[in-house]
C-alpha positions, 0 to 999 in steps of 0.5 A: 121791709118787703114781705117775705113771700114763701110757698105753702110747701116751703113754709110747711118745711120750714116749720119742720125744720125749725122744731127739729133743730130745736126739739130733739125729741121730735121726728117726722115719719110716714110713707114717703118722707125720704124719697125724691119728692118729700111728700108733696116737696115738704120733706126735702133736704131733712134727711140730710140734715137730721138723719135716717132716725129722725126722718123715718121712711115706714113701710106700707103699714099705717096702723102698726105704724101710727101705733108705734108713733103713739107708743113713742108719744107717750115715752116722751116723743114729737111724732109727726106721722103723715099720710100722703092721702087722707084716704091712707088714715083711714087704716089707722082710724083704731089708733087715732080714735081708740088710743090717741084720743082716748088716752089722757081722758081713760088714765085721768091725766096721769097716764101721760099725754099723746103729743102727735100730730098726725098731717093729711093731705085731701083734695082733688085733682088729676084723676086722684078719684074716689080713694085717693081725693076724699075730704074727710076732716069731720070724722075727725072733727067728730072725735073728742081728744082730737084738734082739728087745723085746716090752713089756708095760707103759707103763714098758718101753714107755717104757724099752725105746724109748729103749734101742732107739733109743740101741743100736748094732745093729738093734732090733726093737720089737713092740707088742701093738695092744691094750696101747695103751690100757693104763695103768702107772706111768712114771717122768718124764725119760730112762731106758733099761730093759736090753734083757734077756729076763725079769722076774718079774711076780708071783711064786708057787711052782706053775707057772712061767708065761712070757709075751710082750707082751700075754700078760703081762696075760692071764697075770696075769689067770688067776693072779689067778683061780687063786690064789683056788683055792690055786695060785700062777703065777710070771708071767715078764714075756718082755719081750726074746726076742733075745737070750734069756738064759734065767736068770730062766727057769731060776730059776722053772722050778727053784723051781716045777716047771712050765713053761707058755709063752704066745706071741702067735704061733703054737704051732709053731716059736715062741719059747715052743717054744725056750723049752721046748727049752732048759728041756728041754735043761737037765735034765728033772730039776727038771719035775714035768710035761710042759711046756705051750706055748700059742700059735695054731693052725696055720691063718691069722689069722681076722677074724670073731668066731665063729672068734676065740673059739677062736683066741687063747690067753686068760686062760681059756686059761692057767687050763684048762692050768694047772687040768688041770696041777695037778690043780684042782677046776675046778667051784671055778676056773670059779666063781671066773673067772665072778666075776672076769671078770664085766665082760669078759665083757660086752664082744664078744671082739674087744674087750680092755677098755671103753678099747679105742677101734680098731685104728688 
């Protein structure tokens, strides 16, 4: 039987609609969950299915508004409260911090749980610029109560939603803009993927390469290229950096020797670099080399072209650090990426791929 191939999106709006008719005391609310465009196309259709009460337009009040989802979380609710950008969260930070992380832990259990998730979309793109293309998952990471999930493809976009909604603690969702009109295979009906941190990507023997979100497909890309040149990455897929669980990690780092973190955020004080530290708390022993993070730069998120180029960590990136790691021939690489990267390379860097249709 083929595999049944989906988009990101469709695969995000399926497990909505799966928990909604199957649970009736979830419900979806956030700016946008009701107009035209679905929030990013993931909404379309369920308010003509489930009505104005369970798919809930709010107004441009994220704090008051999140509160009220924790408020209805605790009575006994599914919220699913989402904010176009990751950048809008930020005016909810004393509700996510202060109240849904807190609160089981404050009341010893017997307050009640806080079965929330809240989703936020990251990424760049198309001008989006310094509040509106941020990626700040490890505040996140950094609160005690929280999960933390970051899908890469459309099956753990799919997966991973419905464990979100399904778990008795505050979940928080993060997706990549543009991974929205990426395609994988996902499987028909109800499945919850483990809210776990890693799996293996692609496998190989050099350099251990752990990656977040739509760093997965840029890491993927460049041991497309460098295995061509005779070194082999093993891509761990970071799908969960709350709670981090550091065993699949450990596991490739031993067998390879090499560690490169590729982080949507920023380099500094981010998760690639407390996956370093653990590594290196671990024992330095099994490291043939000094461990590499790669991340942003310390400065804003920039919104023009010109300035993205040397922003983003790229595929381009990974191969750069990886071929100067191992020692590579990169006359050799650099003939074998402008092969392989030949059609991306005629689209503007703001643009990931000719499916790429906007920001919203």
């Amino acid at each position: 039987m083929p595999e049944r191939i989906l988009t990101y999106v469709e695969a995000v709006r399926e497990a909505f609609d799966i928990c909604l008719e199957r649970d009736a005391n979830v419900y979806l609310m956030g700016e946008g969950v009701a107009d035209l465009k679905g929030v990013f196309g993931t909404t379309l259709g369920l308010l003509e299915k489930y009505g104005p009460d369970r798919v809930v337009e709010t107004p441009t009040a994220e704090n008051g508004m999140t509160g009220v989802a924790i408020g209805s979380a605790l009575m006994g609710q599914r919220p699913v409260m989402m904010h176009q950008r990751v950048d809008f969260s930020l005016l909810a930070f004393d509700q996510i911090v202060n109240n849904a992380a807190n609160w089981h832990y404050m009341y010893g259990g017997k307050g009640g749980n806080v079965p929330i998730v809240i989703r936020v979309v990251i990424g760049q793109g198309w001008g989006q610029g310094a509040q509106h293309a941020q990626c700040l998952e490890p505040l996140f990471a950094h609160i005690p109560g929280l999960k933390v999930v970051m899908p890469a493809t459309a099956g753990d976009a799919k997966g991973l939603m419905i464990a979100a909604i399904e778990d008795p603690n505050p979940v928080i969702y993060i997706d990549h803009r543009w991974l929205h009109h990426t395609t994988g295979h996902v499987p028909e009906g109800h499945y919850a993927s483990p809210i776990k941190s890693g799996r293996v990507a692609r496998g190989g023997k050099d350099v251990t390469v752990v990656a977040t979100s739509h760093m997965v497909i840029q890491a993927l890309r460049a041991a497309e290229v460098l295995a061509e040149a005779g070194c082999e990455l093993e891509v761990i897929d970071l799908m969960a950096p709350r709670p981090l669980d550091m065993g699949s990690i450990n596991k490739s780092v031993a067998k390879t020797g090499r560690l490169v973190t590729v982080d949507t955020g920023w380099r500094s004080f981010g998760v690639g670099a407390e996956i370093v530290s653990r590594v290196a708390e671990s024992g330095l022993s099994v490291l043939k080399a000094a461990p590499k993070r790669l991340g942003l730069p310390d400065h804003p998120t920039p919104s023009s072209r010109a300035l993205v180029v040397d922003y983003y960590p790229r595929a381009e990136t990974i191969i750069q650090t990886v071929g100067a790691m191992m020692v590579l021939d990169m006359k050799k690489v650099s003939k074998i990426q402008t092969r392989l990267f030949a059609e991306r390379a005629k689209l503007p860097i703001d643009i990931p791929d000719s499916s790429f249709t906007g920001p919203f």
